[in-house]
VEXKE-250590 format. One line per field, with one value per residue (C-alpha): residue number from 1; x, y, z. Coordinates in nm, 3 decimals. Layout:
# residues N
n = c(NUM,...)
X = c(X,...)
Y = c(Y,...)
Z = c(Z,...)
//
This chain:
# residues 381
n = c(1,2,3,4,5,6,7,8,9,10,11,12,13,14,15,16,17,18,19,20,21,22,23,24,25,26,27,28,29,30,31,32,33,34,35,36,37,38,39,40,41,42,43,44,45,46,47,48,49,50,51,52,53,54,55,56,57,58,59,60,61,62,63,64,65,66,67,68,69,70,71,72,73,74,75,76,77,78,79,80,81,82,83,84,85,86,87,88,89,90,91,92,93,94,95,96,97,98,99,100,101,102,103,104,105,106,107,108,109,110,111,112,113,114,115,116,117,118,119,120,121,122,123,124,125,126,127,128,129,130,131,132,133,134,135,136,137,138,139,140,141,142,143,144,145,146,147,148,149,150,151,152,153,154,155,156,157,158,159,160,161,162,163,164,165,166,167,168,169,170,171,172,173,174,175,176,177,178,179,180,181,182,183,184,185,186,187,188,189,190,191,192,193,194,195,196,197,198,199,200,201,202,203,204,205,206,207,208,209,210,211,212,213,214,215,216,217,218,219,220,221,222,223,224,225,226,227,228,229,230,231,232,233,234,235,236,237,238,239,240,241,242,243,244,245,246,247,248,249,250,251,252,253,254,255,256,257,258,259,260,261,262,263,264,265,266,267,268,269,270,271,272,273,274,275,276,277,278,279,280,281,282,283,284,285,286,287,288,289,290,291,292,293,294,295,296,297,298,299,300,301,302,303,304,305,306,307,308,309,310,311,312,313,314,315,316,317,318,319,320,321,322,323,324,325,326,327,328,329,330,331,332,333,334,335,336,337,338,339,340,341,342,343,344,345,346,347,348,349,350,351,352,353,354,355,356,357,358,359,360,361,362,363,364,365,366,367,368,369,370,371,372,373,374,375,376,377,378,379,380,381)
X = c(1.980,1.734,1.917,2.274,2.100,1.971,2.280,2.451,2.152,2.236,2.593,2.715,2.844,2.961,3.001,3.193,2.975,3.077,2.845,3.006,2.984,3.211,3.196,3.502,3.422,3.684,3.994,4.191,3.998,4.291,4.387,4.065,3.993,4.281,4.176,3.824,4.011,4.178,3.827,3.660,3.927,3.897,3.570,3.566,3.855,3.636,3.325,3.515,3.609,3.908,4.213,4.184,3.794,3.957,4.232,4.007,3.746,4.011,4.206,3.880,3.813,4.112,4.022,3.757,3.393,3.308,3.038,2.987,2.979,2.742,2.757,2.809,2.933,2.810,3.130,3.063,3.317,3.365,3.618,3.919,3.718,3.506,3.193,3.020,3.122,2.889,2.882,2.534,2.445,2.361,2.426,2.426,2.074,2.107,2.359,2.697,2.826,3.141,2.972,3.061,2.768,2.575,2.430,2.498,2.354,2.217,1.934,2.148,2.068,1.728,1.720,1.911,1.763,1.352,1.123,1.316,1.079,1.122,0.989,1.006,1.081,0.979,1.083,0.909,0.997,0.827,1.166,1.251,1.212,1.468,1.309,1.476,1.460,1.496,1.491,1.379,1.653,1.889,2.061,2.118,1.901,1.962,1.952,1.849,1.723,1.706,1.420,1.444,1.182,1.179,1.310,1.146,0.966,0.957,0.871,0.546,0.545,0.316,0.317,-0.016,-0.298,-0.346,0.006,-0.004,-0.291,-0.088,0.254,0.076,-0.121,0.213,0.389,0.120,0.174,0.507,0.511,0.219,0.423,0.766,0.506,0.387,0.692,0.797,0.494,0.506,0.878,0.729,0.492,0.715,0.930,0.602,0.572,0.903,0.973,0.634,0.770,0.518,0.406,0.543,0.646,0.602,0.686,0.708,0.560,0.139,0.100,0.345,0.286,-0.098,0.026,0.205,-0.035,-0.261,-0.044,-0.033,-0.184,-0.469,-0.257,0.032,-0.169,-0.366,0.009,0.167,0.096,0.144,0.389,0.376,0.696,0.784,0.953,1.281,1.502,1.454,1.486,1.132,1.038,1.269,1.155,0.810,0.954,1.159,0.846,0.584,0.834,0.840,0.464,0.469,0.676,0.524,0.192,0.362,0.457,0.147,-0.016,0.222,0.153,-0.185,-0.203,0.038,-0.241,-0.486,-0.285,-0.435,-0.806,-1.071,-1.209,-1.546,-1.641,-1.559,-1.387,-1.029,-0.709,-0.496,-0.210,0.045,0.146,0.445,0.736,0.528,0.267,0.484,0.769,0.438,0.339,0.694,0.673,0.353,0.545,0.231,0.383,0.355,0.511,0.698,0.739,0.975,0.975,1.225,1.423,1.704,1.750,1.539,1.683,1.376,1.166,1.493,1.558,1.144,1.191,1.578,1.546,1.351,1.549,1.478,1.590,1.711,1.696,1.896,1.619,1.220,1.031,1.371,1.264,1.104,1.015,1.115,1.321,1.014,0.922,1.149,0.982,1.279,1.482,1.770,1.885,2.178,2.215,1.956,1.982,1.854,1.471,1.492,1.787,1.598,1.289,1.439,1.682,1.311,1.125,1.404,1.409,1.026,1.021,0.839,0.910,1.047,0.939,1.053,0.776,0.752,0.665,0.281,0.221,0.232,-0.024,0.151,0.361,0.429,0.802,0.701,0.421,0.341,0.038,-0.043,-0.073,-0.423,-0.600,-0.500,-0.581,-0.608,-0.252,-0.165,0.176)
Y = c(0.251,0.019,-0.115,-0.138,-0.336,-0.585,-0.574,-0.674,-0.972,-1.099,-1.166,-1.522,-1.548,-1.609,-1.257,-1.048,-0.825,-0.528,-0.267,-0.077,0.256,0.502,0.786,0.773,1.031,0.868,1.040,0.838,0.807,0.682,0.411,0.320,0.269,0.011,-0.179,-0.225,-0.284,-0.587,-0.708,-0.695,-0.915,-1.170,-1.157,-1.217,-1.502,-1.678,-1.687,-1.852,-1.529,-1.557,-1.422,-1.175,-1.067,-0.952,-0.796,-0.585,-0.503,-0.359,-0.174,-0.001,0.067,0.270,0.530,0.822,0.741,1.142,1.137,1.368,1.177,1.003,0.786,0.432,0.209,-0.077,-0.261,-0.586,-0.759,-1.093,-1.253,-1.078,-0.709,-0.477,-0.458,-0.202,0.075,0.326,0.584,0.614,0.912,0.818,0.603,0.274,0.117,-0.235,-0.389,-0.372,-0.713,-0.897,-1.193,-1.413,-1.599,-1.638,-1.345,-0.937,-0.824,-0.500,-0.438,-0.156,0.010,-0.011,0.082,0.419,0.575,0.652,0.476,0.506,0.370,0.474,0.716,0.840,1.196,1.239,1.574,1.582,1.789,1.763,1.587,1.327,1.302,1.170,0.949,0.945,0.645,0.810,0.719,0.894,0.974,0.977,1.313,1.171,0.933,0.584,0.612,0.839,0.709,0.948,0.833,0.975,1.019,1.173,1.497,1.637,1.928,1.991,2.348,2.492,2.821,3.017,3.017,3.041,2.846,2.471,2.368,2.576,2.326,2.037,2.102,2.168,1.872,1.663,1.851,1.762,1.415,1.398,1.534,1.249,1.030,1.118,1.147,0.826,0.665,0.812,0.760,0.386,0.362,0.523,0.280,-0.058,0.116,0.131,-0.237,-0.330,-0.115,-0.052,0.327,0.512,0.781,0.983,1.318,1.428,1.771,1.982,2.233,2.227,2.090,1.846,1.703,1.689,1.453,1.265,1.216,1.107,0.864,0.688,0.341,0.414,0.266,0.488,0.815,0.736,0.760,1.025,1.415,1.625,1.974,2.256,2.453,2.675,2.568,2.695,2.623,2.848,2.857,2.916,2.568,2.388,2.526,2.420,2.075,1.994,2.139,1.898,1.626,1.723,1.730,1.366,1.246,1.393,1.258,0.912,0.909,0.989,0.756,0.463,0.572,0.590,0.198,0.121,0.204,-0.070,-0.293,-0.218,-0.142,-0.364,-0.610,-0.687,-1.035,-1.226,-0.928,-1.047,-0.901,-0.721,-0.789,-1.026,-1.060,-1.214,-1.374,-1.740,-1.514,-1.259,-1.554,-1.669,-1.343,-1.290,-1.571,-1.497,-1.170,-1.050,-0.807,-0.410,-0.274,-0.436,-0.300,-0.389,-0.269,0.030,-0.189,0.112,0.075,-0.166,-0.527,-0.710,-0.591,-0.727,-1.044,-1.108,-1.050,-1.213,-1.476,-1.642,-1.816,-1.832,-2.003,-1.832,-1.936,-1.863,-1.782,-1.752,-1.765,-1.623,-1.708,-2.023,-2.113,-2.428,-2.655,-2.857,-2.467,-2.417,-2.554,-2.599,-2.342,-2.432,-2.312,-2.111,-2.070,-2.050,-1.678,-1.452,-1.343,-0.977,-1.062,-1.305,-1.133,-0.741,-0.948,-1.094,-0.799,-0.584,-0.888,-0.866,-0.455,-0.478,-0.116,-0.137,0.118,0.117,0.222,0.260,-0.043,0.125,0.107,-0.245,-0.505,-0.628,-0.924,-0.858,-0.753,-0.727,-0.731,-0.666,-0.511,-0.700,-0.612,-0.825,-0.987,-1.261,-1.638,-1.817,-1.873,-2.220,-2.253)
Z = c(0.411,0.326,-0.022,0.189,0.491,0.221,0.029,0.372,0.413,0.089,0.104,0.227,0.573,0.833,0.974,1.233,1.427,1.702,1.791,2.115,2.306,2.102,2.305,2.433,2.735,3.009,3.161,2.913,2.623,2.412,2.673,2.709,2.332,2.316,2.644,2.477,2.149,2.299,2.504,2.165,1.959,2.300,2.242,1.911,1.894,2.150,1.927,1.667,1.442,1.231,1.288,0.954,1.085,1.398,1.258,1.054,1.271,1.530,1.275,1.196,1.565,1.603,1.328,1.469,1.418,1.291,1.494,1.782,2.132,2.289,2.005,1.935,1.639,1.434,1.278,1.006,0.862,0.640,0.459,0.621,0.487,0.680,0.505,0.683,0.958,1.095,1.370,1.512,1.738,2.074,2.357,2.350,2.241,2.351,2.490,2.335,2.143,1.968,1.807,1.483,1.325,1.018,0.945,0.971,1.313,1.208,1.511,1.591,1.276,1.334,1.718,1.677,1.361,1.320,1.111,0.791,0.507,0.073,-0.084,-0.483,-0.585,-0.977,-1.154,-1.449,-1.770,-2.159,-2.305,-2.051,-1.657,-1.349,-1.082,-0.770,-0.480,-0.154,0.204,0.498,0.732,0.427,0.248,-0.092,-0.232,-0.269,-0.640,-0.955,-1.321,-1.592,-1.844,-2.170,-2.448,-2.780,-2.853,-3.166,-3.170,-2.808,-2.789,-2.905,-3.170,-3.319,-3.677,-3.831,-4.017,-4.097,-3.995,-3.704,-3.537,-3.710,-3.544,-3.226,-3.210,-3.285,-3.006,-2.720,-2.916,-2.819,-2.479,-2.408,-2.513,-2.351,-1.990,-2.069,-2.035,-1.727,-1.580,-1.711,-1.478,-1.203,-1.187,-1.238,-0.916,-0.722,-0.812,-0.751,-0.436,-0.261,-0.187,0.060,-0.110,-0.489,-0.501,-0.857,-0.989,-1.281,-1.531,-1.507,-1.856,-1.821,-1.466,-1.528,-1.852,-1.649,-1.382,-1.611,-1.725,-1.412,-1.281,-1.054,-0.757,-0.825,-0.874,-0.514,-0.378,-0.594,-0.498,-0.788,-0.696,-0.996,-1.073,-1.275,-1.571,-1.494,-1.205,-0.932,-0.556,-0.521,-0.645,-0.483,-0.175,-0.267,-0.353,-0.045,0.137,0.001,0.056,0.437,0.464,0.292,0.542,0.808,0.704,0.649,0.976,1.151,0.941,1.019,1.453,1.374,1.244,1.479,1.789,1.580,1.744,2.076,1.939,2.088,1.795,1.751,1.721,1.416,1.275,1.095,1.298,1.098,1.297,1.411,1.772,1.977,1.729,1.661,1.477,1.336,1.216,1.020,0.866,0.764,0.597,0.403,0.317,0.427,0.701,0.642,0.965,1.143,1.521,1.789,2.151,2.280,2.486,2.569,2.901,2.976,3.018,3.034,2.741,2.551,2.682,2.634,2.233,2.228,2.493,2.165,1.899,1.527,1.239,0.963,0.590,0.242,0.059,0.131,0.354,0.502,0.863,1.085,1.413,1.359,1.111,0.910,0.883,0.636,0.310,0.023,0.170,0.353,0.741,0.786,1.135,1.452,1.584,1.838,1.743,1.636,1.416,1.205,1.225,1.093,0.864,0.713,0.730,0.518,0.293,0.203,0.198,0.511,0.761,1.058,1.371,1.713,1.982,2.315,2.552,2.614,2.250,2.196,2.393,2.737,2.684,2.299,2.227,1.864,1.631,1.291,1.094,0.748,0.450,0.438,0.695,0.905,0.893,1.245,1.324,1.515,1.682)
//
């Protein structure tokens, strides 16, 4: 989800944005589906949505959602095309909108699903190895690479004598090398991706190669998973299992930083975090934000109107976000929206996570905050 919400970010605006209660659990669900049909294409002809947005948008409204009720629906459209339409399971998050502006509103996203952060799956094998992006929350993963080394002389034999050592030498030659280069993409997708953890798994010899292989950064991430060297249910059981456990972990990690937040500091110690949107609009900016949290405002009125009574500018390129416009360094503004719009539009753009908590687990008065990747500087609003 992560690659389709920035996919979404990137494109040029403006955009048509629904998200409404699709639950549809009236007396007369069908008449009521075409009365809020009708409110929503009001709605969106008086924000200044063209006529072929609208048309879209409400054809796509009238199809089923799939999704068992309560649920609700996030509907994006630009250019006359729906871009994106998603059933989400549950009630209503925040409060229902038809809105046309200048970016994607995709908070909704965000406040129905849980923390949903990458993760690499590696299966490794002497000839060649697939890497697989994955997201948490996700069935498939986001995408698969196979790399693919040399194929000479794969399999080890007994023969016998001087050529015997030579032939096996060349063999663990070649499976070093094929590991290597696996290992060597693995570790340009940690770069490039900054994936939580790596699950890597395969055959002893060759997983303890490719381990080996491995940056020192990448291998403190990766968790190695021997399997036998034939498919079997057995190891993909084990597989699926360790990748459940890494998740888990991840996740109790990612609560367990998120409660630093409310840890006393000692004096002249360096916060860690960001809180309120002045300081976290400047963190984003840094790209220096990690985690990015935002209040559970289901239900409750005023811890959203705290975070999106605030405005933000948002930019076409980075810093992606400012408080205000001599903020915005080279880049240029594209609109002025409401605060957690800008600030999860900037966070996805610099591979930042995003976790909704509960109201006790932030400070009082802080709607959002954000722990950093490295510590702060003294911010001044």
């Amino acid at each position: 989800m992560a690659d389709r919400m920035r996919e979404l970010y990137e494109e040029s605006g403006p955009w048509a944005s629904v998200y409404v209660d699709a639950s549809g659990d009236t007396a007369d669900p069908r008449g009521q589906a075409a009365s809020k049909r009708n409110s929503i294409a009001h709605a969106l002809e008086q924000a200044g949505a063209p006529r072929a947005d609208i048309d879209a948008i409400v054809e796509a409204l009238a199809a089923p959602t799939g999704v068992s009720a309560p649920a609700s629906r996030l509907v994006l459209a630009r250019g006359g095309e729906v871009r994106f339409d998603r059933g989400l399971p549950g009630a209503v998050r925040v409060g229902e909108f038809a809105e046309f502006g200048p970016l994607p509103d995709l908070v909704p996203l965000v406040r129905h699903r849980p923390v949903a952060f990458e993760y690499l799956v590696v299966l490794v094998g002497h000839d060649a190895g697939d890497v697989l992006l994955c997201t948490t929350g996700s069935e498939e993963p986001q995408a698969r690479e196979h790399v693919q080394g040399r194929a000479d002389t794969l399999q080890k034999v007994r023969a016998g004598g001087w050529s015997e050592a030579n032939y096996q030498r060349h063999v663990v030659d070649v499976w070093t090398h094929n590991e290597g280069e696996v290992a060597a993409r693995v570790d340009a997708l940690v770069s490039e991706r900054h994936p939580r953890f790596v699950v890597a798994a395969g055959e002893e010899a060759g997983l303890a190669l490719f381990l080996g292989k491995l940056s020192a950064g990448t291998r403190e991430i990766t968790r190695g998973v021997p399997v036998d060297a034939r498919p079997s249910d057995a190891s993909s059981k084990r597989l699926d299992t360790e990748i459940g456990a890494a998740i888990d972990d991840e996740l109790s990690s990612l609560r367990e930083r998120a409660h630093e937040l409310i840890r006393p500091r000692a004096a002249g110690e360096s916060p860690v975090e960001a809180l309120g949107v002045g300081e976290v609009v400047h963190a984003l900016q840094q790209s220096q934000v990690e985690l990015l949290l935002l209040v559970d405002g289901a239900g409750d009125a005023h811890a959203n109107d705290e975070l999106d009574g605030r405005r933000v500018y948002v930019l076409d390129r980075a810093p992606w976000v400012a408080s205000a416009p001599e903020d915005a360094g080279e880049a240029e503004i594209v609109g002025r929206v409401r605060a957690s719009v800008g600030l999860v539009r900037a966070a996805v753009l610099t591979d930042a996570t995003v976790m909704v908590v509960p109201a006790d687990e932030l400070p009082a008065h802080a709607p959002v905050a954000a722990l950093l990747r490295w510590p702060a500087q003294a911010y001044a609003p």
